[in-house]
Backbone of each chain as ProteinMPNN parsed JSONL, in Angstrom:
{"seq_chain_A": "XXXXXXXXXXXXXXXXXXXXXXXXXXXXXXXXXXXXXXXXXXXXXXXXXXXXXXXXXXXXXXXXXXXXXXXXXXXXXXX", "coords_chain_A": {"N_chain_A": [[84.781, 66.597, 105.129], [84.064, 69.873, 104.228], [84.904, 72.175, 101.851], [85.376, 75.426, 100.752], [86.65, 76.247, 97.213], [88.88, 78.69, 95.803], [89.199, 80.206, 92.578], [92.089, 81.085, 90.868], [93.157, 83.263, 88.132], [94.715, 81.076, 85.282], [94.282, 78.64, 86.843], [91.089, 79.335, 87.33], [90.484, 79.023, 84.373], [90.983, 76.208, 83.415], [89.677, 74.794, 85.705], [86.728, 75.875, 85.171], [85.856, 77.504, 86.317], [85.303, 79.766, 88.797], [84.656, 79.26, 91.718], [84.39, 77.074, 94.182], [82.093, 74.261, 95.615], [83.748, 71.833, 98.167], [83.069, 68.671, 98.84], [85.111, 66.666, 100.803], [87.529, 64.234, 101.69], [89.889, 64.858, 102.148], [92.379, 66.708, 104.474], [94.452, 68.153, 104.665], [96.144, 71.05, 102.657], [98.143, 69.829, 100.654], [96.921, 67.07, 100.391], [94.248, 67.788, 99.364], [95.265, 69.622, 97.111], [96.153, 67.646, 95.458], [93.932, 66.204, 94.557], [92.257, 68.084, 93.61], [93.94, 69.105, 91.537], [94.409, 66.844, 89.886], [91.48, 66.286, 88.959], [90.861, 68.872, 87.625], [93.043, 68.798, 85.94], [95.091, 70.695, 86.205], [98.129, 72.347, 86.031], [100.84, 72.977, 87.321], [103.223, 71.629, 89.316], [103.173, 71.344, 93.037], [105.187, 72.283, 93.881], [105.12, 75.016, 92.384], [102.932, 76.477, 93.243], [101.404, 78.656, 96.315], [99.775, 78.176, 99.381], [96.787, 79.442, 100.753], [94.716, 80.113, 103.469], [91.685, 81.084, 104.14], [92.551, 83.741, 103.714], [94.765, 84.476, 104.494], [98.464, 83.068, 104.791], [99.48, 79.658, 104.692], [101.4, 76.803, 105.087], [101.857, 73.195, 103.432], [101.168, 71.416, 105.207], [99.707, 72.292, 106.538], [96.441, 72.072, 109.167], [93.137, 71.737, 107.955], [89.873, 73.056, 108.673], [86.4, 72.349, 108.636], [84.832, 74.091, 106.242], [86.462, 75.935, 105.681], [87.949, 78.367, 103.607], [89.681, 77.725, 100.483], [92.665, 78.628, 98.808], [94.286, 78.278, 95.885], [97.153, 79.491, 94.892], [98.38, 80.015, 92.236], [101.641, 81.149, 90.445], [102.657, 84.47, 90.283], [102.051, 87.529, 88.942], [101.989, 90.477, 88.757], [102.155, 94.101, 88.436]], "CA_chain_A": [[84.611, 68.017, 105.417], [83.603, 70.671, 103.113], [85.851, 73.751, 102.172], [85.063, 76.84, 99.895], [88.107, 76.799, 97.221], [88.555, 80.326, 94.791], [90.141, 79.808, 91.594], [92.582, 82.434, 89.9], [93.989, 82.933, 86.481], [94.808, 79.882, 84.685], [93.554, 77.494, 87.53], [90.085, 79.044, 87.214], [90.053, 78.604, 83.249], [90.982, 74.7, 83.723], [88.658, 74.366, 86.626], [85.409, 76.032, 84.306], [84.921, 77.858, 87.176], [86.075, 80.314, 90.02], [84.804, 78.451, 92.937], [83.142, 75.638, 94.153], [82.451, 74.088, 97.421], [83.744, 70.507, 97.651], [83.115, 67.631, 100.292], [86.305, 65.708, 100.571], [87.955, 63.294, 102.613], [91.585, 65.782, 102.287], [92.737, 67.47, 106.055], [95.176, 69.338, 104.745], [95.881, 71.499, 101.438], [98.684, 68.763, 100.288], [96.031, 65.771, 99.756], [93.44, 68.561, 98.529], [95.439, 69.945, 96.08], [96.341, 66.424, 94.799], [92.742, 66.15, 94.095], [91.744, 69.292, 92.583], [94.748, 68.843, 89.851], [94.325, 65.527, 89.318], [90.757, 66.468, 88.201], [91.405, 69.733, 86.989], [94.308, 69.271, 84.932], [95.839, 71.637, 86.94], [99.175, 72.089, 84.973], [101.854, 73.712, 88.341], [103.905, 70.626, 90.518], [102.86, 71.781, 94.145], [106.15, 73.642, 94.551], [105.35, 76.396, 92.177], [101.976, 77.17, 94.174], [101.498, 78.984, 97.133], [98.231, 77.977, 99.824], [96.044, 80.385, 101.546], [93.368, 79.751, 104.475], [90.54, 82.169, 105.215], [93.027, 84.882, 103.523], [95.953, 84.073, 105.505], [99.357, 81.845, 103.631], [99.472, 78.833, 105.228], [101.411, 75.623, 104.553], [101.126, 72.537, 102.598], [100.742, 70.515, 105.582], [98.093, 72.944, 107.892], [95.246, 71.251, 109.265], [91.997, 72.294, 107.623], [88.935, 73.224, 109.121], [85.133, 72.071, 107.966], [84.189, 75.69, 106.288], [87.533, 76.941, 105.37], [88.329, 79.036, 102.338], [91.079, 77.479, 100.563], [93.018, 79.526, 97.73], [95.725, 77.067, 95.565], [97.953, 80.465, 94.159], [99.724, 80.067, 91.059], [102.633, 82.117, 89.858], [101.891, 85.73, 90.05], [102.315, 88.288, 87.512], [101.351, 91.677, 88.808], [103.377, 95.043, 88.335]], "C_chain_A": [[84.366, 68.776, 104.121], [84.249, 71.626, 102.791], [84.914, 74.323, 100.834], [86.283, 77.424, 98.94], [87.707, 77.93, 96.292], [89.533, 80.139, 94.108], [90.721, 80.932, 90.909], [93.094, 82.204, 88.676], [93.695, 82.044, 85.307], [94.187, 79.054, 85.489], [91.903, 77.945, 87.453], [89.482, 79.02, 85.672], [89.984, 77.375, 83.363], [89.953, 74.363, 84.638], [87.338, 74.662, 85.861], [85.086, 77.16, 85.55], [85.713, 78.682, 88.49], [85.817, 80.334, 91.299], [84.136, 77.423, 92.843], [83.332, 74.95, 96.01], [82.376, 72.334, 97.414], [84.509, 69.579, 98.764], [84.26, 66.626, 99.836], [86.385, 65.214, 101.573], [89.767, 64.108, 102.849], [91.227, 66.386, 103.341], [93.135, 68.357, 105.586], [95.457, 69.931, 103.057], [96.92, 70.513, 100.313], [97.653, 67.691, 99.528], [94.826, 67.202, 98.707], [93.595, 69.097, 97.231], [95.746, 69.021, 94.678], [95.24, 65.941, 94.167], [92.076, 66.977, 93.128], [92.657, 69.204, 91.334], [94.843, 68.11, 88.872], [93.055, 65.87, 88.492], [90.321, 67.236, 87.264], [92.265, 69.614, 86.147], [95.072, 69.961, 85.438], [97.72, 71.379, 86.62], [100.914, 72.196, 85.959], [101.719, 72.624, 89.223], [103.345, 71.7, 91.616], [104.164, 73.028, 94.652], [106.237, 75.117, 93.807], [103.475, 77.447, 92.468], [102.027, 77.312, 95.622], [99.993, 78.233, 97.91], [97.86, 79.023, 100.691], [94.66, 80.155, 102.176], [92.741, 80.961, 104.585], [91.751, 83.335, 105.619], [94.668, 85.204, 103.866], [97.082, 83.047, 104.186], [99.646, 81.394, 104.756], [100.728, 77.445, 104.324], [101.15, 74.722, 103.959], [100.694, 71.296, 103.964], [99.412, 71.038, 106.984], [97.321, 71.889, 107.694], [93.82, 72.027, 108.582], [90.512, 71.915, 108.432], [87.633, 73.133, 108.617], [84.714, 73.436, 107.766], [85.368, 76.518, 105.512], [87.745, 77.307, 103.875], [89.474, 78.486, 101.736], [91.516, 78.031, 98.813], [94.004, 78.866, 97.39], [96.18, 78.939, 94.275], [98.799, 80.219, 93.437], [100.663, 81.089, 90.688], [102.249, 83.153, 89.837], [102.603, 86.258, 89.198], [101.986, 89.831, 87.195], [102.563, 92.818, 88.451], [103.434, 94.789, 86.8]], "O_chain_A": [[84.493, 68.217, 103.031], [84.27, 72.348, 103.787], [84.042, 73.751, 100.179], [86.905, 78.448, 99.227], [86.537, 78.169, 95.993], [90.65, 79.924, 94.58], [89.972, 81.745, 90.367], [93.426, 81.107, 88.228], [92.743, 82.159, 84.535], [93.277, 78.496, 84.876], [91.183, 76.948, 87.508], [88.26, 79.0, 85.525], [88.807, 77.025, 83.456], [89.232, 73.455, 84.224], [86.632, 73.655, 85.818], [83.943, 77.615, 85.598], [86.661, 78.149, 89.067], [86.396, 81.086, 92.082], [83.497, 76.915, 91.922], [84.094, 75.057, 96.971], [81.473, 71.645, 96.938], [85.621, 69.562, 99.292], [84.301, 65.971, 98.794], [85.597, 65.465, 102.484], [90.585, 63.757, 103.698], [90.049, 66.711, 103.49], [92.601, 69.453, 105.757], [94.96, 69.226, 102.179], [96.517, 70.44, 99.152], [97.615, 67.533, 98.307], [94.828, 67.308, 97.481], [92.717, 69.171, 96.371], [95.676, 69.315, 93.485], [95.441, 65.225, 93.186], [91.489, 66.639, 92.1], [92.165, 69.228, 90.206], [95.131, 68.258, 87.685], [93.257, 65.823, 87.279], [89.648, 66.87, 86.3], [92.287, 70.571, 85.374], [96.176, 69.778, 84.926], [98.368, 70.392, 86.967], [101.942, 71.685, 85.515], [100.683, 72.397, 89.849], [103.065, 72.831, 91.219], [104.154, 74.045, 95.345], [106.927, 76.072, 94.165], [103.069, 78.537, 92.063], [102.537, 76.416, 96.295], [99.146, 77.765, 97.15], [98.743, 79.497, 101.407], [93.634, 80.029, 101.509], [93.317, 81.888, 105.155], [92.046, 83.789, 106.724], [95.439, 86.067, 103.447], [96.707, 82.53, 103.133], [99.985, 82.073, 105.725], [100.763, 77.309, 103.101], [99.997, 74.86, 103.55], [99.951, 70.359, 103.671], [98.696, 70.488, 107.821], [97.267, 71.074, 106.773], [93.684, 73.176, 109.003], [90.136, 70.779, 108.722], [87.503, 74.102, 107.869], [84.281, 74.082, 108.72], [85.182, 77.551, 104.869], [87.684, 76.422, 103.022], [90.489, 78.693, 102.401], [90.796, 77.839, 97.833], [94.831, 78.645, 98.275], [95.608, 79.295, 93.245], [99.977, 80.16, 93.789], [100.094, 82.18, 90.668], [101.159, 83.162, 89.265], [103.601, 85.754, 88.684], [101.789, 90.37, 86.105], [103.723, 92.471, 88.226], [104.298, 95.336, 86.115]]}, "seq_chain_B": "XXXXXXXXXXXXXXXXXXXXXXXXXXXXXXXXXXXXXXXXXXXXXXXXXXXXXXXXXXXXXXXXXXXXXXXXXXXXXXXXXXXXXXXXXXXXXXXXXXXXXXXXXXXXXXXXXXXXXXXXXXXXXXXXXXXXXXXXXXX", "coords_chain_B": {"N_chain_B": [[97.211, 104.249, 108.738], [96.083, 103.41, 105.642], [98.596, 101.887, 103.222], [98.833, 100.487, 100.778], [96.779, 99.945, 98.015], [94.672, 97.916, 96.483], [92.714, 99.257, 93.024], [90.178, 99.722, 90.77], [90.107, 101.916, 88.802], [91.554, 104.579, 86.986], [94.706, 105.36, 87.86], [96.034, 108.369, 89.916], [99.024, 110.057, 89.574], [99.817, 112.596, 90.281], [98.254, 113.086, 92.635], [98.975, 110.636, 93.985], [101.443, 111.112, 94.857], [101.219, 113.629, 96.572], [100.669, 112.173, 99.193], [103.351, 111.354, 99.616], [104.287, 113.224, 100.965], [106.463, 115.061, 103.752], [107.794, 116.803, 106.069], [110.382, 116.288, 107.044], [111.458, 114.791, 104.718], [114.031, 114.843, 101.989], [113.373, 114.164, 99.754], [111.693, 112.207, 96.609], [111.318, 109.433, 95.364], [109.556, 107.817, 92.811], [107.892, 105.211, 90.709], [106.47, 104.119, 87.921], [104.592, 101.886, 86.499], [103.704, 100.611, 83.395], [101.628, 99.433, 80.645], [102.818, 97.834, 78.344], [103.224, 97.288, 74.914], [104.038, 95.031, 73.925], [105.053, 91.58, 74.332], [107.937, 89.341, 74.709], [107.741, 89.191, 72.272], [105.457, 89.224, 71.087], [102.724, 90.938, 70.108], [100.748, 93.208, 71.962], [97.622, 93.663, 72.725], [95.599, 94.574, 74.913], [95.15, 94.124, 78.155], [94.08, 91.871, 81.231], [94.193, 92.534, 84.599], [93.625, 90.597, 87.259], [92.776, 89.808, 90.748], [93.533, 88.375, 93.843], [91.886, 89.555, 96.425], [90.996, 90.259, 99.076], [93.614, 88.928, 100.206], [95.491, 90.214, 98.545], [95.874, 92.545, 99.419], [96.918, 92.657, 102.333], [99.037, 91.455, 101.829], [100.23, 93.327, 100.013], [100.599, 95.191, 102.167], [101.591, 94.164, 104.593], [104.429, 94.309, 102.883], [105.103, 96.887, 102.651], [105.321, 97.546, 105.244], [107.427, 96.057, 105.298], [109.424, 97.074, 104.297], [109.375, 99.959, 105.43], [110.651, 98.996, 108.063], [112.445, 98.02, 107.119], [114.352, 99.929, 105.832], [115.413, 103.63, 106.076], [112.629, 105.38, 105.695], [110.376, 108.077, 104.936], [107.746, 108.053, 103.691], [105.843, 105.663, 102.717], [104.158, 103.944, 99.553], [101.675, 102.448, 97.66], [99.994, 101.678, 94.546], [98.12, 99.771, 92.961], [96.394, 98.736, 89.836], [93.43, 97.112, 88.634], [91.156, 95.137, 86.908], [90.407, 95.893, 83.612], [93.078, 97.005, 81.105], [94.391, 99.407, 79.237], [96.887, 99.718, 76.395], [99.631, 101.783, 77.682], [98.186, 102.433, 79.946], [98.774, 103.216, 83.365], [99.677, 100.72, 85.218], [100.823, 100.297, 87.284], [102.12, 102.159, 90.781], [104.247, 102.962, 92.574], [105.856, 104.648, 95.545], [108.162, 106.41, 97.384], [109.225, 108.632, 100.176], [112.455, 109.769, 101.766], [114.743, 111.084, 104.224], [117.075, 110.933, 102.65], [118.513, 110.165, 99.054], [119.896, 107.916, 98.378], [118.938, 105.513, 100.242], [115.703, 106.044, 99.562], [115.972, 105.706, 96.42], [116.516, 103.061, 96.963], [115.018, 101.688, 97.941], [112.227, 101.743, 96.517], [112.831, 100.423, 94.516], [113.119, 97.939, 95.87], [110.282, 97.918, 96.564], [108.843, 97.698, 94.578], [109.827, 95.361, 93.387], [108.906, 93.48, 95.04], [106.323, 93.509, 95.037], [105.806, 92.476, 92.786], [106.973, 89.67, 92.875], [105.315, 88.593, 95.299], [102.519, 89.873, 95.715], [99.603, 88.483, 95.265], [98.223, 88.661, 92.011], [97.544, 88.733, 88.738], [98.229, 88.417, 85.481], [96.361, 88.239, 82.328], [97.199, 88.609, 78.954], [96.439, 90.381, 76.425], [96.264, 89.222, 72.537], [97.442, 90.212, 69.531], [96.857, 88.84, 67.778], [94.319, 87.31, 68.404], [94.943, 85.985, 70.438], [94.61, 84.837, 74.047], [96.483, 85.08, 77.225], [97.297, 83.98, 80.144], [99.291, 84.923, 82.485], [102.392, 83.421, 84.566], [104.603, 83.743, 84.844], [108.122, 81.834, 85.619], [110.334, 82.416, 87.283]], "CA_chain_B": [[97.026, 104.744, 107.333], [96.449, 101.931, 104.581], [99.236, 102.568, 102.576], [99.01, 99.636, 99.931], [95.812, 99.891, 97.601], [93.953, 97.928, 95.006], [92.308, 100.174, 92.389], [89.768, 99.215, 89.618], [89.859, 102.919, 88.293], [92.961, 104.91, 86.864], [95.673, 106.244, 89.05], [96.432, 109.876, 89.426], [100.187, 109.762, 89.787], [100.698, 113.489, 90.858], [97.861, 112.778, 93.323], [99.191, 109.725, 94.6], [102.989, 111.89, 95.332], [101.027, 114.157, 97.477], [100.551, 111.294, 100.298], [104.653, 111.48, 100.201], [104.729, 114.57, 101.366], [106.728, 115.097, 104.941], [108.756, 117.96, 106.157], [111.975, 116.261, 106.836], [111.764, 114.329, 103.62], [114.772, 115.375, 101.34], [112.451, 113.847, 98.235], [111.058, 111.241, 96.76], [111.568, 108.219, 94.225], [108.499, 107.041, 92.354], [108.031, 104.114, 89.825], [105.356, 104.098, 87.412], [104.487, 100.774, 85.743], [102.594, 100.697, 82.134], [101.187, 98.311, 80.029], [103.216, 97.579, 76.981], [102.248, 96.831, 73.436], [104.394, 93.907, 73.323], [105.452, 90.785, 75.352], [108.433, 88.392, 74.503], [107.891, 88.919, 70.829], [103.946, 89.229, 70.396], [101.732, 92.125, 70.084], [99.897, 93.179, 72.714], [96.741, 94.813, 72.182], [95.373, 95.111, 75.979], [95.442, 93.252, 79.319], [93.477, 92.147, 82.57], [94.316, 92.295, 86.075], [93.056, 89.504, 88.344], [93.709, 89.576, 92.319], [92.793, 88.188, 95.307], [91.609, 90.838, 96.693], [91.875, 90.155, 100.073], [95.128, 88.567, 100.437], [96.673, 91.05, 98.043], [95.786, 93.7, 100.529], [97.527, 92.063, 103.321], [100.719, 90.875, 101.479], [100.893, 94.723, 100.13], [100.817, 96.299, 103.228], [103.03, 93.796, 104.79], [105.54, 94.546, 102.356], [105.668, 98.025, 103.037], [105.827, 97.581, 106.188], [108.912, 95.811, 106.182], [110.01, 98.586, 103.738], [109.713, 100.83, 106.408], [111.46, 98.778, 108.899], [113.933, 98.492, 106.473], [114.893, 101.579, 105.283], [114.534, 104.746, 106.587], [111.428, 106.085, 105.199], [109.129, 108.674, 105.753], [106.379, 107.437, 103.473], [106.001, 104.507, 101.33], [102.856, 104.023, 98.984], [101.924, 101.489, 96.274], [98.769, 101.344, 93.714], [97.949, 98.349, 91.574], [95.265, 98.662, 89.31], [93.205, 95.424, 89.215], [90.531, 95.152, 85.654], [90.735, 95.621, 82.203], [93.721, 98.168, 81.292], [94.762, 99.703, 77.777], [98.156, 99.783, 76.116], [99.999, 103.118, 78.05], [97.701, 103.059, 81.497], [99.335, 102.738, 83.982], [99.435, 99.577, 86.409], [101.499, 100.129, 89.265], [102.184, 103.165, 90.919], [105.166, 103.16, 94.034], [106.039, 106.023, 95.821], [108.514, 106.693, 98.975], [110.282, 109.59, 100.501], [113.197, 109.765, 102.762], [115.71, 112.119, 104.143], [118.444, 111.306, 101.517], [118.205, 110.095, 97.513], [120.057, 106.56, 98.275], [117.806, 105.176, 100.702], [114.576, 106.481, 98.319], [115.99, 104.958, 95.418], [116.609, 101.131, 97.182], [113.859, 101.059, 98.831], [111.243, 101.957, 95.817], [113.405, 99.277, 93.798], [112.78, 96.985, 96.504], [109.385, 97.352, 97.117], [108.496, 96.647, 92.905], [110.043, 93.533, 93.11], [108.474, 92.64, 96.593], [105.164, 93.248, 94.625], [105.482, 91.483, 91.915], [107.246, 88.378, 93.586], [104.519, 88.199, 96.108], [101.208, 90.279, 96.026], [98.486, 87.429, 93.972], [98.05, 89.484, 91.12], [97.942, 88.399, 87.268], [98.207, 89.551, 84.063], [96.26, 88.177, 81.188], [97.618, 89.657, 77.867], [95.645, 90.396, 74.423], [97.151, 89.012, 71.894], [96.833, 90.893, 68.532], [96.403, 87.522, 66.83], [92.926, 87.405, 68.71], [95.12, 84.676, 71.192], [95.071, 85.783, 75.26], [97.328, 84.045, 78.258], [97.422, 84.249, 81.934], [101.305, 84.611, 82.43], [102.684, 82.666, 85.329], [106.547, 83.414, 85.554], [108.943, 80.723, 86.977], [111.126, 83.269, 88.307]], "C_chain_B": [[97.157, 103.427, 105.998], [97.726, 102.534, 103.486], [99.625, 101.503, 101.145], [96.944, 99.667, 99.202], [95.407, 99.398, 96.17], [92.679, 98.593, 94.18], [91.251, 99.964, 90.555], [88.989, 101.027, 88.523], [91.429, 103.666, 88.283], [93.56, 105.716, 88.024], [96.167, 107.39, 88.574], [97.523, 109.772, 90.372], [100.041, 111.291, 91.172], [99.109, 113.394, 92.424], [98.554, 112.038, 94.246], [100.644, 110.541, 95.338], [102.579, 112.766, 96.19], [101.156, 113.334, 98.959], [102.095, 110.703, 100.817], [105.685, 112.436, 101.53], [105.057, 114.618, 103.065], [107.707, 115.922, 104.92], [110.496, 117.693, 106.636], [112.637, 115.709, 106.007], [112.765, 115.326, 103.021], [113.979, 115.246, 99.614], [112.543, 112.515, 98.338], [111.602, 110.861, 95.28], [109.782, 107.699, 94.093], [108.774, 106.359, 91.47], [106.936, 103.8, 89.194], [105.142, 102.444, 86.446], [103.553, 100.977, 84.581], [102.683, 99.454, 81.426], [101.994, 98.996, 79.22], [102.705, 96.984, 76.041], [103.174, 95.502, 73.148], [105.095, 92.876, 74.524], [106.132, 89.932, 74.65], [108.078, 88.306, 72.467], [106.719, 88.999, 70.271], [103.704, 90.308, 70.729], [100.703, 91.885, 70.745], [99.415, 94.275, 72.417], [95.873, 95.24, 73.962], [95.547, 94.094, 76.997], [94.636, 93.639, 80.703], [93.959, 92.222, 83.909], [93.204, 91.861, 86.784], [93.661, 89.467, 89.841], [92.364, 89.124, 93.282], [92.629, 88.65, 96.233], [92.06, 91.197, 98.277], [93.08, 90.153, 100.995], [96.175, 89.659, 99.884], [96.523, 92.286, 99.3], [96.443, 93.92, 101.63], [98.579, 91.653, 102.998], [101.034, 92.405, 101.583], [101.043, 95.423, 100.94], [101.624, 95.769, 103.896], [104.402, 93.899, 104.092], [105.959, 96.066, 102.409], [105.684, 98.555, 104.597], [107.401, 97.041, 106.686], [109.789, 96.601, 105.203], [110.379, 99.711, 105.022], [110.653, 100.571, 107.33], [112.987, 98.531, 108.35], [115.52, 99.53, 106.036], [114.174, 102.596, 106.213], [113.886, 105.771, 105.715], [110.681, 106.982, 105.855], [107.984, 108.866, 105.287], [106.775, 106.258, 102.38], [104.326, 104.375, 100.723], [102.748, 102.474, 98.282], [100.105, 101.424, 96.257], [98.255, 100.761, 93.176], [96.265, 98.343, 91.297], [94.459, 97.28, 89.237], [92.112, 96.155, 87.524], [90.981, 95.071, 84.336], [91.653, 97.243, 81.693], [94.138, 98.108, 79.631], [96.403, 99.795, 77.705], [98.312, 101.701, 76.806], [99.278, 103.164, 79.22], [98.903, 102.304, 82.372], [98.675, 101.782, 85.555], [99.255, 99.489, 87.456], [101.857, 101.294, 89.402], [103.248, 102.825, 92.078], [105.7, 104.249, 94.485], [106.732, 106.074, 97.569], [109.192, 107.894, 99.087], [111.09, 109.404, 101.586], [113.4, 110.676, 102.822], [116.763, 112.338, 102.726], [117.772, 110.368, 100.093], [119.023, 108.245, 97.534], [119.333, 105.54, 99.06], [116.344, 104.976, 99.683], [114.965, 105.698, 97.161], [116.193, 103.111, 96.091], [115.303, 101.017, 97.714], [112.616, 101.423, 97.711], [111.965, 100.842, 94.726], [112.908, 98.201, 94.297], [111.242, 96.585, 96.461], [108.49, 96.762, 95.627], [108.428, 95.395, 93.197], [109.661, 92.624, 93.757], [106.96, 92.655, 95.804], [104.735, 92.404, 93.622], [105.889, 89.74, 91.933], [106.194, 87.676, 93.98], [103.171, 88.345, 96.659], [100.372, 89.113, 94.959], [97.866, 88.37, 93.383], [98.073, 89.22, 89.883], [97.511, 88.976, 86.577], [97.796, 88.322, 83.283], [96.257, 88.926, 80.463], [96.843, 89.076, 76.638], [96.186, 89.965, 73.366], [96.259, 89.929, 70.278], [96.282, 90.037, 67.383], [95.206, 86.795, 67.422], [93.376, 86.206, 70.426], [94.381, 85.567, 73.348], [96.041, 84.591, 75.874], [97.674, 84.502, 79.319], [99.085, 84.284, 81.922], [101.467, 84.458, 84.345], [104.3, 82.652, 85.199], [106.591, 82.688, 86.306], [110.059, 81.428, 87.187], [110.178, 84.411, 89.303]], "O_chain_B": [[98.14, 102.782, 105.632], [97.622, 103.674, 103.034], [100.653, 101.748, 100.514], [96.01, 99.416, 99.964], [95.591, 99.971, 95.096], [91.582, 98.442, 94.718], [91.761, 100.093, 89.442], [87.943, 101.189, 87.894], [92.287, 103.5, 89.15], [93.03, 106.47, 88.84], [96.599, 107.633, 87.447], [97.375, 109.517, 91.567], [100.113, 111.193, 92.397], [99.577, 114.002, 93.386], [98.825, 112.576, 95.32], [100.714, 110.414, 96.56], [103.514, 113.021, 96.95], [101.767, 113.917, 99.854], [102.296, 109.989, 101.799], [106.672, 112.449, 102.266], [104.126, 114.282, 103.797], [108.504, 115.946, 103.982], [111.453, 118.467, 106.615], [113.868, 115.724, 105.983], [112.625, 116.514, 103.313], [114.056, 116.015, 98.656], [112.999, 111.778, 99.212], [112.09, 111.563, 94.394], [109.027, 107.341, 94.997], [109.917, 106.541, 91.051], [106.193, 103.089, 89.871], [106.029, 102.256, 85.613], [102.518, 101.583, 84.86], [103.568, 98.606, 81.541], [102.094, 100.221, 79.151], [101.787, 96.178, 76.193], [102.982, 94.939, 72.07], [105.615, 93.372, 75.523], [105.442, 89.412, 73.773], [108.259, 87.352, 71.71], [106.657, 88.888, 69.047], [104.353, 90.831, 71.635], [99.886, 90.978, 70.588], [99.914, 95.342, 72.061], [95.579, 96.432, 74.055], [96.168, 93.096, 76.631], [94.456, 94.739, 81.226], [94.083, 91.008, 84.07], [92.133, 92.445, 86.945], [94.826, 89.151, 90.08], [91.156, 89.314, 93.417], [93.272, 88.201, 97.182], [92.942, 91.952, 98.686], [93.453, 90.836, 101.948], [97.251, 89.979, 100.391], [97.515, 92.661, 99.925], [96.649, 95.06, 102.046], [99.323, 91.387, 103.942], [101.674, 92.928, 102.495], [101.65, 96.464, 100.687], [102.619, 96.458, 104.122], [105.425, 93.591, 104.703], [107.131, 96.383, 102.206], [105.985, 99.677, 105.004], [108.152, 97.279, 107.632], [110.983, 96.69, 105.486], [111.487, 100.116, 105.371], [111.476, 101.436, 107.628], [114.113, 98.714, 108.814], [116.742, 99.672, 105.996], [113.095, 102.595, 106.805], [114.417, 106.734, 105.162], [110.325, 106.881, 107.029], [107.132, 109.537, 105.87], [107.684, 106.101, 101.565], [103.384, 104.701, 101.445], [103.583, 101.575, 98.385], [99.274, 101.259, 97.15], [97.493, 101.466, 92.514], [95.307, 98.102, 92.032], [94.949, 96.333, 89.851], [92.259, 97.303, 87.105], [91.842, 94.274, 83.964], [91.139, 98.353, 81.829], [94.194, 97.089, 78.942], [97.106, 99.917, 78.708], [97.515, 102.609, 76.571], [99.681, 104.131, 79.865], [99.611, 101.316, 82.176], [97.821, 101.981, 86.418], [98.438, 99.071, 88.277], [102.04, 101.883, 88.337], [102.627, 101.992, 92.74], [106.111, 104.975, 93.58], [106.115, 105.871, 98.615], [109.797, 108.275, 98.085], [110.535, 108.839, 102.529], [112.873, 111.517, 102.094], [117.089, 113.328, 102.071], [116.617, 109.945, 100.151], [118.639, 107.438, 96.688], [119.083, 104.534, 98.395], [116.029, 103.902, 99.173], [114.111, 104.86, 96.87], [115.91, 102.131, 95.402], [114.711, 99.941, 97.791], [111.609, 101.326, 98.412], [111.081, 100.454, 93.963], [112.297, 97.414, 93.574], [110.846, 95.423, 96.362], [107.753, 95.778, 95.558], [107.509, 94.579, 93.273], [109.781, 91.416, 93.551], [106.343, 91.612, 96.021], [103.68, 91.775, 93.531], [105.357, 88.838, 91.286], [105.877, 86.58, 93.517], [102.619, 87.649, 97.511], [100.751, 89.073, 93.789], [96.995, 89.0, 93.983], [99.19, 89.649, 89.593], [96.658, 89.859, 86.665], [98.539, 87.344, 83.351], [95.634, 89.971, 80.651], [96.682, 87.971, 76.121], [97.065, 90.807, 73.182], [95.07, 90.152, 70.049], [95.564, 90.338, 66.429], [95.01, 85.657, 66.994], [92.553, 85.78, 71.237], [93.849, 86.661, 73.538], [96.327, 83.53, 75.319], [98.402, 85.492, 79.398], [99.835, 83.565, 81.263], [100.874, 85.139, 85.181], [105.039, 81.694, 85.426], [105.879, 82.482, 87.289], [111.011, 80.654, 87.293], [110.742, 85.119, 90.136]]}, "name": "protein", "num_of_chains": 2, "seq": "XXXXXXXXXXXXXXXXXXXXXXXXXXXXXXXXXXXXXXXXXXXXXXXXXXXXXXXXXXXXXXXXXXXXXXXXXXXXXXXXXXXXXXXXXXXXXXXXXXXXXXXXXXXXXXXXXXXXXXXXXXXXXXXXXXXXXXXXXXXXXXXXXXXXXXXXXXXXXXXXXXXXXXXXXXXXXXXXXXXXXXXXXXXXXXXXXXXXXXXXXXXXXXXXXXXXXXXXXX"}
């Protein structure tokens, strides 16, 4: 399947890039994110990011949909 | 009424305190946030705001919604600038009124910390030594 992820902060300096659209064999944002960090560098264990579907916060074990937006949220820092 | 807004142009405070305004309000608690010139021991010379624009839109308004259901309010606000901001602008803007002055003050305490917990929002800071850095609190 194909998703649409959007990179913030620090994850889209490490990534080169603040999206990308990328055919995987991952269902859910668990295996996906295991992928994107692994190749990324991606520096945050899974428990200090949040996930977000098509805008929405979702789980690490939702099912993902061929198309879906997927947002890996690191630590915020606003205010 | 949207009552949570991101803002890539400065905030006019005594503006923003008009949209408090209600006739059985007793007054109001606001909370102004500003960039500082220094973080943890370095010199800061300016700083960006990054959000997800979307989502932040939808956390912040859920959070003052459960402000409201919280407390008794009879307005709640909040502003967050989003771009490139100078030492002294200000960030964040919060703004509620109630009937009484203890209410108003917990509940404009509350809803800070509900924003910066949970709206996707970051701060990269300038460093005066030419450095920058996304900051990512683990609290």
């Amino acid at each position: 399947m194909t998703y649409k992820l959007l990179y913030f902060a620090s994850l889209a300096d490490r990534a080169g890039r603040a999206e990308e659209l990328r055919d995987t064999n991952a269902r859910n944002p668990r295996d996906l994110y295991d992928e994107v960090a692994r190749e990324h560098a991606f520096a945050f264990a899974p428990e200090r990011v949040r996930v977000a579907v098509n805008g929405a916060m979702v789980g690490w074990e939702h099912a993902l949909a061929d198309g879906d937006e997927v947002v890996f949220l690191p630590p915020v820092s606003g205010g | 009424m949207k009552r949570f807004e991101l803002r890539d142009t400065p905030i006019d405070a005594a503006a923003e305190r008009a949209g408090l305004e209600h006739p059985a309000a007793g007054g109001c608690v606001t909370f102004e946030g500003w960039v500082r010139n220094h973080n943890e021991a370095r010199a800061v010379t300016r700083l960006d705001y990054q959000a997800y624009g979307a989502l932040a839109d939808n956390e912040g308004e859920v959070i003052l919604d459960e402000a409201c259901k919280t407390f008794a309010l009879r307005a709640a606000r909040c502003v967050h600038r989003v771009g490139a901001l100078a030492i002294g602008d200000m960030a964040v803007w919060v703004g509620v009124s109630a009937d009484h002055r203890d209410v108003a003050f917990a509940a404009c305490r509350w809803i800070i910390d509900e924003v910066k917990r949970r709206v996707p929002i970051w701060k990269n800071e300038h460093y005066a030594d030419g450095e920058s850095g996304w900051l990512h609190p683990s609290q």
